[in-house]
VEXLUMZA-919362 format. One record per residue (C-alpha): x negated, y negated, z negated. Coordinates in steps of 0.2 Angstrom, whole numbers, padded with zeros to 4 digits. Layout:
! residues N
<r <X,Y,Z>>
...
END
This chain:
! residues 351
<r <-0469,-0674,-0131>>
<r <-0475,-0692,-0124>>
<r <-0492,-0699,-0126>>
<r <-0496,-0707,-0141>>
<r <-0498,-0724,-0146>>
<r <-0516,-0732,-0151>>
<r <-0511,-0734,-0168>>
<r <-0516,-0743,-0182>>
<r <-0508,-0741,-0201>>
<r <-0510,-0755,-0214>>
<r <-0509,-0755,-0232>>
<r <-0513,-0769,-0247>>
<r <-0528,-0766,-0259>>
<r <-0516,-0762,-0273>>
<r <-0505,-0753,-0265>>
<r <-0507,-0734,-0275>>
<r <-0505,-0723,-0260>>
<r <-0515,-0717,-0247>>
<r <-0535,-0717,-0245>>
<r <-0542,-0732,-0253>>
<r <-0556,-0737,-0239>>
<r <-0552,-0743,-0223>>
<r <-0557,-0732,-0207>>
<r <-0558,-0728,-0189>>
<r <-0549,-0712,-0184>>
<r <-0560,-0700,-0177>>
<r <-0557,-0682,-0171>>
<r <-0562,-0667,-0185>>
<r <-0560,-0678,-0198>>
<r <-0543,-0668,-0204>>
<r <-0549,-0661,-0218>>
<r <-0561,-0674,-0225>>
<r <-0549,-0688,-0224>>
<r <-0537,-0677,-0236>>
<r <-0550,-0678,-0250>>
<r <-0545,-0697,-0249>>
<r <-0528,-0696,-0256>>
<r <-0530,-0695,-0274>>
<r <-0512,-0691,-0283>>
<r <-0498,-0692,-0270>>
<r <-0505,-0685,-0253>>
<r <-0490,-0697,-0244>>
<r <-0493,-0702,-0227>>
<r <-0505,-0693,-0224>>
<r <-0498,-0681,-0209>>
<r <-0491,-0697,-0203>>
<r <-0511,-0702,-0202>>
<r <-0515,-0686,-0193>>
<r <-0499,-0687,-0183>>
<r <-0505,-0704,-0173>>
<r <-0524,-0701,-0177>>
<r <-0520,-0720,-0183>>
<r <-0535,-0732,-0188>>
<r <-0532,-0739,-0204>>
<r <-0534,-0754,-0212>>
<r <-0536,-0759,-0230>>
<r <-0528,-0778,-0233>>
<r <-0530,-0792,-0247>>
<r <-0513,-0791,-0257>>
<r <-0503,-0804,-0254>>
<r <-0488,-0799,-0256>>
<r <-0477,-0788,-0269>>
<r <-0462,-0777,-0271>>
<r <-0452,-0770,-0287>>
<r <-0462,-0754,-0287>>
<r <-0479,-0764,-0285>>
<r <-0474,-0775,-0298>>
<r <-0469,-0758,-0310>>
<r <-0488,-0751,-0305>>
<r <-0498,-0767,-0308>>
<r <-0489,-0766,-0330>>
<r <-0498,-0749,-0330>>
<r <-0513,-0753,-0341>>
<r <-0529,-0750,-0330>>
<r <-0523,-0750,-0314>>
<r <-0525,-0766,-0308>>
<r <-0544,-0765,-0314>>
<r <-0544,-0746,-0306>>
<r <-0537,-0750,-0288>>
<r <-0550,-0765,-0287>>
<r <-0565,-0755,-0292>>
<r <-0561,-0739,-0281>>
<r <-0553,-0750,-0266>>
<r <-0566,-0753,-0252>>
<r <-0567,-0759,-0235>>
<r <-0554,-0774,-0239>>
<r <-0552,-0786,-0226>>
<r <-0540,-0801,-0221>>
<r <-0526,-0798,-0210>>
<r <-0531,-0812,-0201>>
<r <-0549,-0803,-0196>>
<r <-0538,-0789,-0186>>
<r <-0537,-0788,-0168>>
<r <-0521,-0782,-0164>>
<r <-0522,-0782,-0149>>
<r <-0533,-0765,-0149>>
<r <-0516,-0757,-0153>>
<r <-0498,-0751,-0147>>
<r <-0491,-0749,-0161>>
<r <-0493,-0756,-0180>>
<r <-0487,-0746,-0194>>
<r <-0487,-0758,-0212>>
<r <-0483,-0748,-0228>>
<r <-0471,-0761,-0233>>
<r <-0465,-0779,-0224>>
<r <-0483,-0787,-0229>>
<r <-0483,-0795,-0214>>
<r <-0470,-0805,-0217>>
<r <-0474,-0822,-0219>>
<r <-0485,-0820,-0204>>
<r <-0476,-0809,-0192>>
<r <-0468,-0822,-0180>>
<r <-0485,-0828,-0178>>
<r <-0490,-0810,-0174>>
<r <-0479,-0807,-0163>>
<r <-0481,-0822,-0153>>
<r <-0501,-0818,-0150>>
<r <-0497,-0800,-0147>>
<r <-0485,-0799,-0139>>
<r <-0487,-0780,-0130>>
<r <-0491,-0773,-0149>>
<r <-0477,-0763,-0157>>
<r <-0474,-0770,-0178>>
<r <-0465,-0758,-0188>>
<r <-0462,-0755,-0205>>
<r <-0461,-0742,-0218>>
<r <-0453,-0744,-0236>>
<r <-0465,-0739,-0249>>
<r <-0452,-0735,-0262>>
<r <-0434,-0734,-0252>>
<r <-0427,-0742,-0266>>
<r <-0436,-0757,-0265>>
<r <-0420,-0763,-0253>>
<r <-0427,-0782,-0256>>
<r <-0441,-0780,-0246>>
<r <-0431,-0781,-0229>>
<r <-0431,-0800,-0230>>
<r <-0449,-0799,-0228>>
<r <-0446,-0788,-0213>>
<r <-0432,-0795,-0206>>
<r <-0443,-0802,-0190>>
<r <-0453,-0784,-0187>>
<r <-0449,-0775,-0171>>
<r <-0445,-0761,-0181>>
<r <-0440,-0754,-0199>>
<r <-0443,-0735,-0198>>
<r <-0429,-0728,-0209>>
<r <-0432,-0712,-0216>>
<r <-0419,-0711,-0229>>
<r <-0409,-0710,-0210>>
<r <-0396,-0723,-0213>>
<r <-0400,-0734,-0199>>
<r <-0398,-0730,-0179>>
<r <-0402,-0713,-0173>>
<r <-0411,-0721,-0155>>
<r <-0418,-0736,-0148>>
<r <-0407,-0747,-0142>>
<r <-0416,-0765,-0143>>
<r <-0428,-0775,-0153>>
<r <-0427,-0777,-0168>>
<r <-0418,-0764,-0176>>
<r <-0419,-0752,-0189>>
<r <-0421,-0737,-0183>>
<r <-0420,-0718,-0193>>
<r <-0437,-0710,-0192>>
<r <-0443,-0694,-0203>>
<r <-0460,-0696,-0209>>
<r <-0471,-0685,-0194>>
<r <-0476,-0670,-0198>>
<r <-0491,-0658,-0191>>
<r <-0488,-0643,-0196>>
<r <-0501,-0633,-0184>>
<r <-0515,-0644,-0192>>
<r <-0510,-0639,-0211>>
<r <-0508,-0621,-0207>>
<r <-0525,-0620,-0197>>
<r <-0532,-0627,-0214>>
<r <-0526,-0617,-0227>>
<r <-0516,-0600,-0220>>
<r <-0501,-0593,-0222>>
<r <-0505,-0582,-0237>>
<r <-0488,-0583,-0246>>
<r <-0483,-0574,-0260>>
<r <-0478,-0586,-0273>>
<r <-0464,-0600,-0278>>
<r <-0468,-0619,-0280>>
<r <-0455,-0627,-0290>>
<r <-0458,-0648,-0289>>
<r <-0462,-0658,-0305>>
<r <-0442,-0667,-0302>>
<r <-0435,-0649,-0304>>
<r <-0444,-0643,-0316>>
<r <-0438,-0658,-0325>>
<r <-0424,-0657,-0320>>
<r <-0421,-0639,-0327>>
<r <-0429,-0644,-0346>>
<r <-0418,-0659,-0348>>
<r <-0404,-0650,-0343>>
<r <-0399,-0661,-0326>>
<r <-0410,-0679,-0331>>
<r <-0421,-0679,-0315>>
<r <-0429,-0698,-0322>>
<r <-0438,-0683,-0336>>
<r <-0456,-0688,-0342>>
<r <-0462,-0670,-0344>>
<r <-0480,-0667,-0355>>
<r <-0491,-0651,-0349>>
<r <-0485,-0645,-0366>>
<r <-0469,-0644,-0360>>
<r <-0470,-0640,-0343>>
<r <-0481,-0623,-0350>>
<r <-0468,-0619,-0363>>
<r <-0454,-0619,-0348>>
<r <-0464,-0607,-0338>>
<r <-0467,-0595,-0352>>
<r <-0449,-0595,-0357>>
<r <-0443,-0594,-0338>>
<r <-0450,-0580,-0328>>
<r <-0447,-0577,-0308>>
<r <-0446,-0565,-0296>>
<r <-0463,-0570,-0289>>
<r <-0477,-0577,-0297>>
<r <-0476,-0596,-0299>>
<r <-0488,-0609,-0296>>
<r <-0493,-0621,-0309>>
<r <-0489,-0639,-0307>>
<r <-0506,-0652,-0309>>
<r <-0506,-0664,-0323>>
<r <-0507,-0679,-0311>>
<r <-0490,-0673,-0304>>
<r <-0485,-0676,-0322>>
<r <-0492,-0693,-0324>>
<r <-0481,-0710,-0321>>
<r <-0482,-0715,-0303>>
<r <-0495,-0700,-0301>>
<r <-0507,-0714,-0305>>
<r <-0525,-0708,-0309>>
<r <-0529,-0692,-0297>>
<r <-0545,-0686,-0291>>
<r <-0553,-0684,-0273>>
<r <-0546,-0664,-0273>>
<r <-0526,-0668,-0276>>
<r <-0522,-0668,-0258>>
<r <-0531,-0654,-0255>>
<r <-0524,-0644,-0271>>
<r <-0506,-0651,-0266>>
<r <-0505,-0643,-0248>>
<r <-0516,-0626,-0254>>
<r <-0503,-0622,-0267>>
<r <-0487,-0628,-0253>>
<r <-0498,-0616,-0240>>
<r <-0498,-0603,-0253>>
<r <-0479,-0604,-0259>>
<r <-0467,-0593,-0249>>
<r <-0451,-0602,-0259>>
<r <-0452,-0622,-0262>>
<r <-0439,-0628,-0275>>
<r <-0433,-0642,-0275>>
<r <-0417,-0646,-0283>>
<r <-0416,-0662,-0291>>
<r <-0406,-0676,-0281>>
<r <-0420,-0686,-0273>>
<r <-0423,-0692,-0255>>
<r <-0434,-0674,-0252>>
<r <-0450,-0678,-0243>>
<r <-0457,-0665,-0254>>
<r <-0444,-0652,-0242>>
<r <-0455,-0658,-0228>>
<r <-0470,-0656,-0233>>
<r <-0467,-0639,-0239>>
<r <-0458,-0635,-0222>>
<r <-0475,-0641,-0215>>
<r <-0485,-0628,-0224>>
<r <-0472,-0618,-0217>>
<r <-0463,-0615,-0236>>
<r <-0445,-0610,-0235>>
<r <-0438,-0624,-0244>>
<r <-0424,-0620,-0258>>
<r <-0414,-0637,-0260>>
<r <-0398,-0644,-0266>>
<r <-0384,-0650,-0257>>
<r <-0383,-0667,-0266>>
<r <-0398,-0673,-0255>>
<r <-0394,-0677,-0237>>
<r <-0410,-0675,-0231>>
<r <-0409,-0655,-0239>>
<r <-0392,-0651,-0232>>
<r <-0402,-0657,-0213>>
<r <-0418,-0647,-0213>>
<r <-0411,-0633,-0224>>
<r <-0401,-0618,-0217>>
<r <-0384,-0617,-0226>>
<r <-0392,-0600,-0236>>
<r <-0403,-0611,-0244>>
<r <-0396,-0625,-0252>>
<r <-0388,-0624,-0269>>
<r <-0373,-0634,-0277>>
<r <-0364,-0638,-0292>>
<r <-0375,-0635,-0309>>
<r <-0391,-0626,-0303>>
<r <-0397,-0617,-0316>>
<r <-0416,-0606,-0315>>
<r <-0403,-0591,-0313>>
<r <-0397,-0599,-0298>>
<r <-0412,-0600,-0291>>
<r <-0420,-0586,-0295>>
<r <-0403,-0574,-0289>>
<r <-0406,-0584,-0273>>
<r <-0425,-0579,-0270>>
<r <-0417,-0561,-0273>>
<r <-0406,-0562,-0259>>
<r <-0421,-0568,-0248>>
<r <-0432,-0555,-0254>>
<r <-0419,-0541,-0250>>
<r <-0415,-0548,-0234>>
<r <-0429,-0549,-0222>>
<r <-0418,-0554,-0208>>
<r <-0408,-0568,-0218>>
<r <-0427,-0574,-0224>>
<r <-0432,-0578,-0203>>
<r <-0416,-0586,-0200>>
<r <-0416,-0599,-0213>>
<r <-0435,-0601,-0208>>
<r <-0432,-0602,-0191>>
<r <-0416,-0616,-0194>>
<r <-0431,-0626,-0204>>
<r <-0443,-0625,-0190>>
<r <-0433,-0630,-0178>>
<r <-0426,-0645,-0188>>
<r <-0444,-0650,-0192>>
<r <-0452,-0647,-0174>>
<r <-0435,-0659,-0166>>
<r <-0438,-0672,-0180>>
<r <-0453,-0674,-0186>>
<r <-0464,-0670,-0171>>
<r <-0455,-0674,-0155>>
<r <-0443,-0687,-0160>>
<r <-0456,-0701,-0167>>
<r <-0467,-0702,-0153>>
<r <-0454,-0701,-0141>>
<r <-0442,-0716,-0150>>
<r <-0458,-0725,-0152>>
<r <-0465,-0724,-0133>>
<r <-0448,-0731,-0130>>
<r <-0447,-0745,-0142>>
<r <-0466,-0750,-0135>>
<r <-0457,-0750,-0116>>
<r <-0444,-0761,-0122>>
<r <-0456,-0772,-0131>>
<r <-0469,-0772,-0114>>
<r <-0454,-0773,-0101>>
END
């Protein structure tokens, strides 16, 4: 793997995910720097992965999904109060930097200029919801828009492009922080959801029903419970020890499920902790990082799932094949091939 880029990542004050003060990337801080993601713990192996400042900016800019956040009563009023460390885009020295990562286009209106003053830094762009296709305007003048649905170009060809790039991952960091212990099955909230309302994976579920499902639906190994702020809209409203909780109960998990049609970060994550990941052919992303034997079709019922855990149960040797088609796929995707599309892109932009 190439050297890694200075890296700095950037966010807007109210944007939900990621740690809500700005900082300087220093080594050891692994573990504290998890107790900063409160509900989703997106990005945060990314952070790891380029032990990337990161920077904390005025929001000036919005998207569908922010927009959908902000009509949530308190949160506006939440994510000002618990947000520190804001500064101006404008007060950032880029030139400290190889690379840029913003969480969106929000530095859109300003990126020509940016560009133009920095011209040996590296701007790229990650979509914050993939859905929120209108934002590409915004980024239309970035050097690069990191795809990681991967419906762009598989290498770096020229500047700009969008280029496919699978969130990065660091696997030897999460299990050096919470073991390989495994001996249980983590079914995500979407398939849990999925299975109560009989194939809806938009489901709101209550704790009340989520309890109710696991007491009527028993598995072949003990499952883990799901939080209430995995429950929640938007997962708005965690606390300082959701991170730490989320990859625990992934590094504690020998089966991940994860059936319902979505994009799959939460494969990754769970492949990360080193979870064999049981998913669904219906998500592309599933049907690349999981070995044939794992991925289920057509109306997935529990039974399904649970008959498959069976056959990896009796089957010791089919169990290390699937897991080692997974680490491979994670180790070539998500750990050599950024850095190394990246260093390119930067050669290109420094040529």
């Amino acid at each position: 793997m190439e050297n890694k880029l200075k890296t700095l990542f950037l966010k807007q004050s109210l944007d939900l995910l990621g740690p809500r003060t700005s900082f300087s990337y220093e080594s050891g801080i692994e573990k504290d720097l998890l107790k900063l993601f409160k509900g989703k713990a997106s990005l945060y192996e990314l952070l790891v992965y380029f032990e990337a400042d990161y920077a904390i900016i005025e929001t000036q800019t919005t998207s569908p999904w922010l927009e959908s956040l902000k009509s949530q009563p308190g949160y506006v009023d939440t994510m000002n109060s618990s947000t520190s460390n804001v500064i101006k885009h404008n007060e950032i020295d880029f030139s400290k930097y190889d690379l840029v990562i913003t969480h969106d286009p929000i530095l859109g209106p300003w990126i020509e200029t940016y560009k133009k003053l920095y011209p040996r830094t590296l701007f790229a762009y990650i979509l914050a919801e993939h859905s929120s296709w209108q934002m590409h305007e915004l980024g239309f003048s970035y050097d690069l828009y990191l795809d990681h649905t991967l419906q762009s170009g598989n290498n770096v060809v020229r500047l700009p492009q969008a280029l496919n790039m699978l969130f990065p991952r660091v696997p030897n960091t999460i299990r050096q922080m919470f073991g390989q212990q495994k001996a249980s099955i983590f079914a995500d909230y979407r398939s849990v959801g999925h299975f109560i309302s009989g194939g809806n994976n938009n489901v709101a579920l209550t704790p009340v029903e989520v309890e109710q499902f696991f007491n009527e639906n028993k598995f072949s190994l003990p499952t883990i419970k799901l939080s209430e702020t995995s429950l929640r809209p938007f997962m708005f409203g965690g606390s300082d020890d959701n991170g730490v909780n989320y990859y625990s109960k992934l590094a504690h998990s020998k089966y991940f499920v994860t059936i319902a049609n979505r994009v799959g970060q939460a494969a990754f994550d769970a492949a990360s902790a080193g979870s064999l990941v049981i998913g669904t052919s219906k998500s592309a992303l599933h049907s690349k990082l999981c070995h044939p034997d794992a991925l289920l079709s057509g109306t997935i019922t529990v039974e399904d799932v649970d008959n498959k855990i069976k056959e990896f149960e009796n089957s010791q040797s089919m169990y290390e094949n699937a897991l080692n088609y997974q680490e491979n796929y994670l180790s070539l995707n998500c750990i050599t091939k950024p850095i190394n599309d990246l260093n390119k892109a930067w050669k290109i932009k420094t040529s």
